[in-house]
C-alpha positions in Angstrom: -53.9 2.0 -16.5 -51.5 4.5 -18.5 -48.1 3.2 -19.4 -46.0 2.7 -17.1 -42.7 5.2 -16.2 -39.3 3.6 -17.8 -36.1 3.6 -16.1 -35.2 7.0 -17.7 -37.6 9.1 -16.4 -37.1 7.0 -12.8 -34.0 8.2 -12.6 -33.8 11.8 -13.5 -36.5 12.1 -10.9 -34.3 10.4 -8.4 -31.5 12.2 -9.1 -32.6 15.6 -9.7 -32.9 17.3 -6.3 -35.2 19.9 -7.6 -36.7 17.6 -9.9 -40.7 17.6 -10.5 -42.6 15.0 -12.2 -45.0 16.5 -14.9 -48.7 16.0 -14.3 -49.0 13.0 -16.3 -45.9 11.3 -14.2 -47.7 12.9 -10.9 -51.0 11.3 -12.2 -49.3 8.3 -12.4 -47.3 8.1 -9.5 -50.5 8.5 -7.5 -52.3 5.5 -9.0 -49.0 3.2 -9.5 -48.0 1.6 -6.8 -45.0 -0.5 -8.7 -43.4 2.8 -10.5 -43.5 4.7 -6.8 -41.9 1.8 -5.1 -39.2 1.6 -7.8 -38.7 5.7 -7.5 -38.8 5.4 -3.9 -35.9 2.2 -4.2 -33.7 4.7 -6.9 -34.0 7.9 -4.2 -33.0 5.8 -1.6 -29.6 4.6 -4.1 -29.2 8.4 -4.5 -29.2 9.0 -0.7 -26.9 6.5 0.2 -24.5 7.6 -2.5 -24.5 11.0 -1.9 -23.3 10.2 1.9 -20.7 8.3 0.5 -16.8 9.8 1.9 -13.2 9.1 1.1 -13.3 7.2 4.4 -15.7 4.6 2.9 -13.1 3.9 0.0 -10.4 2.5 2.7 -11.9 -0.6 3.7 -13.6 -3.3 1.0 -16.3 -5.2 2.0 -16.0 -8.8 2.8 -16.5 -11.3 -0.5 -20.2 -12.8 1.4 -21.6 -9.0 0.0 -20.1 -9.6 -3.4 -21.7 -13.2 -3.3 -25.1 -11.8 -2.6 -25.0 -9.6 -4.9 -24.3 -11.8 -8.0 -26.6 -14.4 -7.0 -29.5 -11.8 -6.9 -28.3 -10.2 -10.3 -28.7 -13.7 -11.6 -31.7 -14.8 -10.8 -33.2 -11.2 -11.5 -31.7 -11.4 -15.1 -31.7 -15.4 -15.8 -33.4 -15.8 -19.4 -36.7 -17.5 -19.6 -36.6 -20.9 -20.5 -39.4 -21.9 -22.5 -41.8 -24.7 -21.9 -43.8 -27.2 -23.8 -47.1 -24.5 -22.6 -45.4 -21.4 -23.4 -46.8 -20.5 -27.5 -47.4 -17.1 -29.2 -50.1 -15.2 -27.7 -51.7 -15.8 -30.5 -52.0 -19.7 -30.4 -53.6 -19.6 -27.0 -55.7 -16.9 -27.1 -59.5 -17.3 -27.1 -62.4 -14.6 -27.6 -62.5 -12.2 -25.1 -58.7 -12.3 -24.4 -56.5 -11.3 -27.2 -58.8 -11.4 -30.1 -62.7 -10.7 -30.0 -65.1 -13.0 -30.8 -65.2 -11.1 -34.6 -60.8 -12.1 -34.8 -60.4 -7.7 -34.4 -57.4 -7.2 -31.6 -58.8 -5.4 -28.4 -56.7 -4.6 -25.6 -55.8 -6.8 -23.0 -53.9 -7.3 -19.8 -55.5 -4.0 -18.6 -52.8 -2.3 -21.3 -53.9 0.9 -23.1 -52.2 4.0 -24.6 -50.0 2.5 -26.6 -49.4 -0.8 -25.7 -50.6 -3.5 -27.5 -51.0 -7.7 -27.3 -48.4 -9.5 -27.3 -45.8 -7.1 -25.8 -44.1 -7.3 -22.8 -42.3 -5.5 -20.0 -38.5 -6.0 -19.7 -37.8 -7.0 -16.6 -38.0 -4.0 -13.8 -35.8 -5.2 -11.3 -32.8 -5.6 -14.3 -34.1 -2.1 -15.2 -33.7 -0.9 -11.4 -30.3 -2.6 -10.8 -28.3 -1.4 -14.3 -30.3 2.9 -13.1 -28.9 2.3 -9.3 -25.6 1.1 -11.1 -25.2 4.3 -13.2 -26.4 6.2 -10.1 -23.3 5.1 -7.7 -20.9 4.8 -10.2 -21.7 9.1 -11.7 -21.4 9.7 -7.4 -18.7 8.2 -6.7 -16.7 9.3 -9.8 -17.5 12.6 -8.4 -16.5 11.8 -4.9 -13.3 10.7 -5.9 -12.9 14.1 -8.6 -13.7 16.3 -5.2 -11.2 14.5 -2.9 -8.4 14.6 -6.0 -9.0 18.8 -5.9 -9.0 18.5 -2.0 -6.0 16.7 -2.4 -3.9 18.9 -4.8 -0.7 18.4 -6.6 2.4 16.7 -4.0 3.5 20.2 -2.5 7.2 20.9 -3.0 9.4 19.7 -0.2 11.9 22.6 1.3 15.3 21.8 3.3 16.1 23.6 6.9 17.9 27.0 6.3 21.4 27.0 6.3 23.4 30.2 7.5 25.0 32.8 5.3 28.1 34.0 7.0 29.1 38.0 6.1 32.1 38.8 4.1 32.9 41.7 2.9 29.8 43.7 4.5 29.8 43.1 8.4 25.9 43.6 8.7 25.3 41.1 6.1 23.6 38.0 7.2 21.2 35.6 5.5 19.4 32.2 4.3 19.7 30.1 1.9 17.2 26.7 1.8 17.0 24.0 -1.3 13.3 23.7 -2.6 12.4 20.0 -4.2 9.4 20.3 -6.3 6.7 17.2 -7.4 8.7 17.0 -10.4 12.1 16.8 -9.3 13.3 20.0 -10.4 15.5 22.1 -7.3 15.5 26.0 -6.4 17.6 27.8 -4.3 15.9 30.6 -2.3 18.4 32.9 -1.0 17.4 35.4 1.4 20.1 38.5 2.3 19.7 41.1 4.5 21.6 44.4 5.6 23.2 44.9 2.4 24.0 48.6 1.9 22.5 50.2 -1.5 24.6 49.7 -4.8 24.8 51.3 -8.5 25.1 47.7 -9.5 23.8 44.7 -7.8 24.1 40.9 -5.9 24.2 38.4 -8.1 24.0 34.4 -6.1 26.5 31.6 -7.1 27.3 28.0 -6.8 31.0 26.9 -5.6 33.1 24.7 -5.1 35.1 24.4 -2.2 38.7 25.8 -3.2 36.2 28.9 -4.3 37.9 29.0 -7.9 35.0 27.1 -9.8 31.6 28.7 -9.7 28.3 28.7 -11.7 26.2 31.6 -11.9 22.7 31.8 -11.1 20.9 34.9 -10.9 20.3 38.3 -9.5 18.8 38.9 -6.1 15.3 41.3 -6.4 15.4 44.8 -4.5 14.2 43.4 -1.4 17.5 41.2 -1.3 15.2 37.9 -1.7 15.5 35.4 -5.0 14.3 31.9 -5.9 16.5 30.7 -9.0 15.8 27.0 -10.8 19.3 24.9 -9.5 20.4 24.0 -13.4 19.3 20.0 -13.7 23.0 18.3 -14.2 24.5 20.6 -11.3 26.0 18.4 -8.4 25.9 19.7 -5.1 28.8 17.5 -4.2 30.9 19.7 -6.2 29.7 23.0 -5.8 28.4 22.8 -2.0 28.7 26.5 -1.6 26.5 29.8 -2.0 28.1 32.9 -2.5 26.7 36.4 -3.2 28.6 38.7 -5.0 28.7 43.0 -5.4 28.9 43.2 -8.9 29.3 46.6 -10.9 26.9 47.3 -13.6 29.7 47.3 -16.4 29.0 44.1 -18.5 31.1 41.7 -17.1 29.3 38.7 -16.1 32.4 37.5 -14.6 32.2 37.2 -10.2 33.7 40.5 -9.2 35.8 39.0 -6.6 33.3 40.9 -3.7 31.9 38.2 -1.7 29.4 39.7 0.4 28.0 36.5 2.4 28.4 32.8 1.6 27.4 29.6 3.4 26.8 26.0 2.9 23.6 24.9 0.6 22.7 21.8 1.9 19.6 19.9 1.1 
């Protein structure tokens, strides 16, 4: 009988779903009934794996499965003692075994191709055990890489939109709400509508509550919207107001003393 298939080639054919043995594996598999059980025992592995869900990672399985499992890995992989009849193969063989009657080797143990006396098989179901092992673990690092991308990043968290009361344009109105991100940095997203058109533009401030200490914080777009970072040491405690301002386009980056609407920003 040819060689028999190692682990290796056992499990590429289990895992590959497209996978074909070559002739000589097909050859083989046809007349060895140990390899095709141990392929079959590897695509069943694969199988069971590949059904495997997030849901199956919530609940452990109870220590009796553990305990099974070690006590079959060690008695599948418990070294051999030797005996006082265990010897070389040497010692005990006789013509016709091992040696010929004329002390030239000739095959034996129905071994051919390659394998000589004297060697022998590591043990298959060690073989099969450490193959399934690197099966489940390659799935199930994958299962858990495809629910991390289902998953995403922790989305940023957005506060209820608090009122912009009009100032010095009547038809003014808008929002402002306070966006927390995953990493603990704040926005303000101010939204304005009804402003009339301007040579200059709105720019959005913090304020404090006598309305005589303010920090600016950027320029509203075309379309009256703007999302601007909150600065990192800002405390809302002490500037708890949003104002928007008509500013000329002259250079001075000081408030023009035009509020247009201002409200609360409240997170």
């Amino acid at each position: 009988m040819a060689q028999h298939l190692d682990a290796d080639e056992l499990t590429d054919l289990a895992l590959g779903a497209d996978a074909r043995p070559t002739p000589l594996q097909r050859d083989h598999l046809a007349h060895c009934p140990r390899c095709r059980e141990e392929l079959d025992q590897l695509r069943r592995v694969v199988r069971a794996a590949r059904d495997v869900s997030t849901d199956d990672f919530l609940t452990a399985p109870p220590d009796t499965v553990w305990h099974t499992i070690a006590a079959q890995l060690d008695g599948d992989t418990a070294p051999h003692r030797p005996t006082e009849t265990d010897a070389t193969p040497t010692a005990l063989a006789g013509p016709g075994e091992l040696g010929g009657a004329d002390g030239r080797d000739v095959p034996g143990d129905g071994a051919s191709g390659g394998l000589g006396r004297g060697r022998a098989w590591p043990p298959r179901p060690a073989l099969l055990i450490a193959a399934a092992s690197l099966v489940v673990g390659a799935l199930l690092g994958s299962a858990v890489t495809v629910w991390r991308l289902d998953h995403g990043p922790p989305a940023a968290e957005a506060s209820a939109a608090n009122r912009l009361a009009p100032l010095a344009v009547p038809r003014a109105a808008g929002t402002v709400r306070l966006v927390r991100g995953p990493e603990a940095e704040r926005e303000v997203t101010v939204t304005v509508t009804g402003l009339p058109r301007t040579d200059g533009y709105y720019e959005v401030w913090l304020m404090d509550r006598t309305h005589t200490r303010l920090v600016a914080m950027g320029v509203l777009g075309p379309d009256g919207t703007a999302t601007l970072p909150l600065p990192a040491r800002i405390d809302l405690g002490r500037y708890p107001l949003i104002d928007v301002s008509a500013q000329d386009d002259d250079g001075n980056p000081a408030h023009s003393g035009t509020s247009v609407v201002r409200g609360p920003l409240r997170g």
